[in-house]
C-alpha positions as a Markdown table, in Angstrom:
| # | Residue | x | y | z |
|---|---|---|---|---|
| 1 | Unk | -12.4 | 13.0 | 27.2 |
| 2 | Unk | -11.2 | 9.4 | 25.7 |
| 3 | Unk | -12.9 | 8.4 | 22.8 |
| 4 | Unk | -14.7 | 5.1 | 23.0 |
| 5 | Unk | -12.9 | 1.4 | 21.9 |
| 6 | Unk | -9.6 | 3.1 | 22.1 |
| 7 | Unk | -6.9 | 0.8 | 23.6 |
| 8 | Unk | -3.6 | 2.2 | 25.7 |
| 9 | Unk | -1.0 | 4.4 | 24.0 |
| 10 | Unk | -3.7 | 4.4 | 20.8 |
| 11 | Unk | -4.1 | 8.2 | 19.4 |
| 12 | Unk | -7.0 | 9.6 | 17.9 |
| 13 | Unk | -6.5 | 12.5 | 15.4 |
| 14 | Unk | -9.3 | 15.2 | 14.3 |
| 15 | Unk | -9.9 | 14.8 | 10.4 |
| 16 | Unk | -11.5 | 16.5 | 8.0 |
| 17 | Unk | -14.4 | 14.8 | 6.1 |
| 18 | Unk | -13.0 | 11.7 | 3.8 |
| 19 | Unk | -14.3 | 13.3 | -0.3 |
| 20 | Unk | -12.5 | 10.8 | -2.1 |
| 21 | Unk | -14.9 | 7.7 | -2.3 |
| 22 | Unk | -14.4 | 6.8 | 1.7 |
| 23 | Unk | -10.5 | 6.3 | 1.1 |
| 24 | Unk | -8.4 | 9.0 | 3.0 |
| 25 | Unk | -5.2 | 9.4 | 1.4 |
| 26 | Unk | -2.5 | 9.6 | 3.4 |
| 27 | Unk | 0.2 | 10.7 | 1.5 |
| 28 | Unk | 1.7 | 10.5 | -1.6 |
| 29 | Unk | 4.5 | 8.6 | -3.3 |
| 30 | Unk | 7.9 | 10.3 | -4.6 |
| 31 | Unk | 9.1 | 8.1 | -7.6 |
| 32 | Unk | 11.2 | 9.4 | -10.7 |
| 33 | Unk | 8.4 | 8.3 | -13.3 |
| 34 | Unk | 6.5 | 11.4 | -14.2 |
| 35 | Unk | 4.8 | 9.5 | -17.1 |
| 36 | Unk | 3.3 | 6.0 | -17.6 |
| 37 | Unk | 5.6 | 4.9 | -20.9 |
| 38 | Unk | 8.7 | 5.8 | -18.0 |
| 39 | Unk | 7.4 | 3.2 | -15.1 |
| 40 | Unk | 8.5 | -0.1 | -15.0 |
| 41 | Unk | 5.6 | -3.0 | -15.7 |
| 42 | Unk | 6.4 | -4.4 | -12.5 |
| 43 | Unk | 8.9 | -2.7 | -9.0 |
| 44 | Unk | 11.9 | -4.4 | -8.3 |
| 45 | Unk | 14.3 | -4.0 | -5.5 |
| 46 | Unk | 16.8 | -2.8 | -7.7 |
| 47 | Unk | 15.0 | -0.1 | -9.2 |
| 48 | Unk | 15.6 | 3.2 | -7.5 |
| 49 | Unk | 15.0 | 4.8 | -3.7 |
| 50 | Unk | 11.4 | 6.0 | -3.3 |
| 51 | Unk | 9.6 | 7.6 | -1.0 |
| 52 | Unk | 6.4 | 7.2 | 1.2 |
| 53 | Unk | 5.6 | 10.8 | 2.2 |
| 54 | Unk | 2.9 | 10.9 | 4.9 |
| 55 | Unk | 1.0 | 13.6 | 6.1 |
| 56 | Unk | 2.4 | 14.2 | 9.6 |
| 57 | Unk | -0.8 | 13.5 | 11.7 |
| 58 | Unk | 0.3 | 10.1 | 10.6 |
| 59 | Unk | 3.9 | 9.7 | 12.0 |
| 60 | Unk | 3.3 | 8.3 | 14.8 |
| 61 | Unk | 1.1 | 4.9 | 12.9 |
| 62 | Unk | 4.8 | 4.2 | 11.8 |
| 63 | Unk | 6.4 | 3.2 | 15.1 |
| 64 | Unk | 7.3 | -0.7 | 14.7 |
| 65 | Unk | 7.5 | -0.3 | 11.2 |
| 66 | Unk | 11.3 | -0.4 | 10.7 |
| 67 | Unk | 11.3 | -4.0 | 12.1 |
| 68 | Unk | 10.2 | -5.1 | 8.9 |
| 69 | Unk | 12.5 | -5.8 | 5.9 |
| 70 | Unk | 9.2 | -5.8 | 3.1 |
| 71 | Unk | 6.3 | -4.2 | 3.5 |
| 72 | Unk | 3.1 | -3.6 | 1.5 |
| 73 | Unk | 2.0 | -0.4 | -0.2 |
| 74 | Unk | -1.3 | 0.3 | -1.3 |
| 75 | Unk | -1.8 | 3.8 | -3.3 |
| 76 | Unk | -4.6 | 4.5 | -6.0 |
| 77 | Unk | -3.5 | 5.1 | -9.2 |
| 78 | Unk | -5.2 | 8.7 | -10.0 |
| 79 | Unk | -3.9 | 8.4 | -13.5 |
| 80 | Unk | -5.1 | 5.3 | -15.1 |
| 81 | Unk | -8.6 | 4.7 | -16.5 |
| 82 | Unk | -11.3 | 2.0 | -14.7 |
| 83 | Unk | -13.7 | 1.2 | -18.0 |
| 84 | Unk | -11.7 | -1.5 | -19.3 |
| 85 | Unk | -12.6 | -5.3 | -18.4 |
| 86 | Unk | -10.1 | -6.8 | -21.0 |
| 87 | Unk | -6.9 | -5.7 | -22.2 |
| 88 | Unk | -4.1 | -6.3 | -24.3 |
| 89 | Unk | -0.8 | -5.6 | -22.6 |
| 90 | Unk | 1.5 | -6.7 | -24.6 |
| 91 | Unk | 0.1 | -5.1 | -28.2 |
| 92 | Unk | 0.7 | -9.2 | -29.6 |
| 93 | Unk | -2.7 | -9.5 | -30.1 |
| 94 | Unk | -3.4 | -11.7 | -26.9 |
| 95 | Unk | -6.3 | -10.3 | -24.7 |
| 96 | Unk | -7.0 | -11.2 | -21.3 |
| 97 | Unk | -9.5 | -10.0 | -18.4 |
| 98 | Unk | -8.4 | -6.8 | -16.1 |
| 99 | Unk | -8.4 | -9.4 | -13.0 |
| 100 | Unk | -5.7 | -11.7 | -14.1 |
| 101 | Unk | -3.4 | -8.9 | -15.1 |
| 102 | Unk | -1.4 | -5.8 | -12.4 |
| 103 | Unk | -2.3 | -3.6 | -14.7 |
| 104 | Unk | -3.1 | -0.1 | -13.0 |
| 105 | Unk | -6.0 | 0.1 | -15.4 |
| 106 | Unk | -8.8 | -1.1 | -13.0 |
| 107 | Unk | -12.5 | -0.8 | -12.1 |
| 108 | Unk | -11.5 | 0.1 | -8.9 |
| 109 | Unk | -7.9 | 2.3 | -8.7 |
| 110 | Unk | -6.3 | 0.7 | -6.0 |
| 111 | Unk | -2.4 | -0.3 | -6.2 |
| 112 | Unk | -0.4 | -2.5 | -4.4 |
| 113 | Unk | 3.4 | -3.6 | -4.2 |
| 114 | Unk | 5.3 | -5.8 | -1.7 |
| 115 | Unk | 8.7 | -3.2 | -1.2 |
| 116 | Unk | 12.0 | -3.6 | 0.6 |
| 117 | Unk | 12.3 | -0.8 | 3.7 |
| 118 | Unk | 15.3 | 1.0 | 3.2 |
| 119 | Unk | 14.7 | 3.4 | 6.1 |
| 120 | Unk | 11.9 | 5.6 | 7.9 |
| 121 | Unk | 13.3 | 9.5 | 8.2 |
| 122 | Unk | 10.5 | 11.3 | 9.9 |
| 123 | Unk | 7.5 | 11.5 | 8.0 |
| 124 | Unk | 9.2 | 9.7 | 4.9 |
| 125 | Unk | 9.3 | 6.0 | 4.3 |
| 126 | Unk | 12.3 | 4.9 | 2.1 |
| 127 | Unk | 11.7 | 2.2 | -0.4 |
| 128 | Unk | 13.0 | 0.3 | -3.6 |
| 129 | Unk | 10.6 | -2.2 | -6.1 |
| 130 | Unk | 7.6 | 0.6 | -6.4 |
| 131 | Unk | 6.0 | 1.2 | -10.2 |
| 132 | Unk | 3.9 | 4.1 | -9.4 |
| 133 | Unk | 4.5 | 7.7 | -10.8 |
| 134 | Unk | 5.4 | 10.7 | -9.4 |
| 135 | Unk | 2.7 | 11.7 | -6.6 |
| 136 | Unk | 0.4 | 9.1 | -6.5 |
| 137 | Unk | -1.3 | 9.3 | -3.3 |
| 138 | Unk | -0.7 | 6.6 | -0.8 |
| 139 | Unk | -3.5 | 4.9 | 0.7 |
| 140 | Unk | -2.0 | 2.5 | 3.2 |
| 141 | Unk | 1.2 | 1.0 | 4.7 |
| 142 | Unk | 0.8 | -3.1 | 6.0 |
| 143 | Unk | 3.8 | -5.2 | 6.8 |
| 144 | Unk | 4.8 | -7.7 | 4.6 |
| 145 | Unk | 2.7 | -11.6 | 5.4 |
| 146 | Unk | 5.0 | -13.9 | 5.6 |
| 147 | Unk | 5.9 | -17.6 | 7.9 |
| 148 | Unk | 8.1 | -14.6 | 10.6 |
| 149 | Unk | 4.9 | -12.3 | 11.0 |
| 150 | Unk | 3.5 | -12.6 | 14.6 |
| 151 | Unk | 0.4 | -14.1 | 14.8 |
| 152 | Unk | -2.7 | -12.5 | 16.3 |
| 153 | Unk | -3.7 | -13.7 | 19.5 |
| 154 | Unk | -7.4 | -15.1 | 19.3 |
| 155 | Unk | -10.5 | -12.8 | 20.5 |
| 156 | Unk | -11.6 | -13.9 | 24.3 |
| 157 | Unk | -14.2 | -16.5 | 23.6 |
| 158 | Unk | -13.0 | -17.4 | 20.1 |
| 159 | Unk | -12.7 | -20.9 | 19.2 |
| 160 | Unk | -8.7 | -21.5 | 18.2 |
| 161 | Unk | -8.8 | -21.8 | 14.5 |
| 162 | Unk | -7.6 | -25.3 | 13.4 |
| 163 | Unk | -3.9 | -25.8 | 12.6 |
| 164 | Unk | -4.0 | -28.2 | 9.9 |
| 165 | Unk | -1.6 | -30.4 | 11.9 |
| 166 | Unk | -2.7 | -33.8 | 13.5 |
């Protein structure tokens, strides 16, 4: 039997019981940093190949993917603390609040990084401009926003959102 609201050529998978604060982890993230002082403050697409290993009940969620050049990766960063509201990044003696900064010392854990695709093999997403260490666990995969993206078509009924142009 179908579940309900599922559209054509959508799967449904059996999971186990989300325990990590409603977030289901899908993977985790190969990188070569195995310690904070080793990752870079900030990705860059000439940094080295990593990868976006996903659990394979989620292979199939990557079909379309590889038409994207960037795409967005958000992972929670298991290693970092979340009681700090102001920080000093920079040790110069300049403090500034958690929410202006990309620190990975947040209330709430989550990452994110706008990475060029390099390739999809299998299970494994292929990136460069990720900061994360070693097995981080992966959260989600989004295609990059930009002017190219398509844009969703409206909801039957829905009012057309204005365009800005006259």
């Amino acid at each position: 039997m179908t579940p309900p609201n599922i559209r054509p050529n959508e799967i449904v998978v059996q999971l186990t019981p989300p325990d990590d604060a409603q977030l289901r982890f899908i993977g985790r993230i190969r990188t070569p940093w195995r310690d904070r002082s080793q990752c870079p403050r900030q990705g860059s697409v000439e940094g080295p190949e990593c990868r976006l290993c996903l659990d394979p009940v989620w292979a199939p969620a990557l079909a379309g993917l590889e038409a994207y050049a960037r795409i967005e990766v958000l992972y929670w960063l298991d290693q970092s603390r979340r009681d700090l509201v102001t920080q000093s990044p920079r040790l110069d003696g300049v403090t500034t609040g958690t929410f202006s900064l990309r620190s990975p010392v947040r209330p709430n854990l989550i990452g994110t990084a706008l990475v060029q695709l390099l390739r999809i093999d299998g299970c494994e997403v292929v990136v460069r401009g990720l900061d994360c260490l070693d097995g981080t666990p992966l959260l989600d995969i989004k295609p990059d926003r930009c002017a190219y993206s398509p844009r969703a078509l409206a909801k039957p009924g829905a009012e057309e959102p204005p365009t800005g142009h006259s």
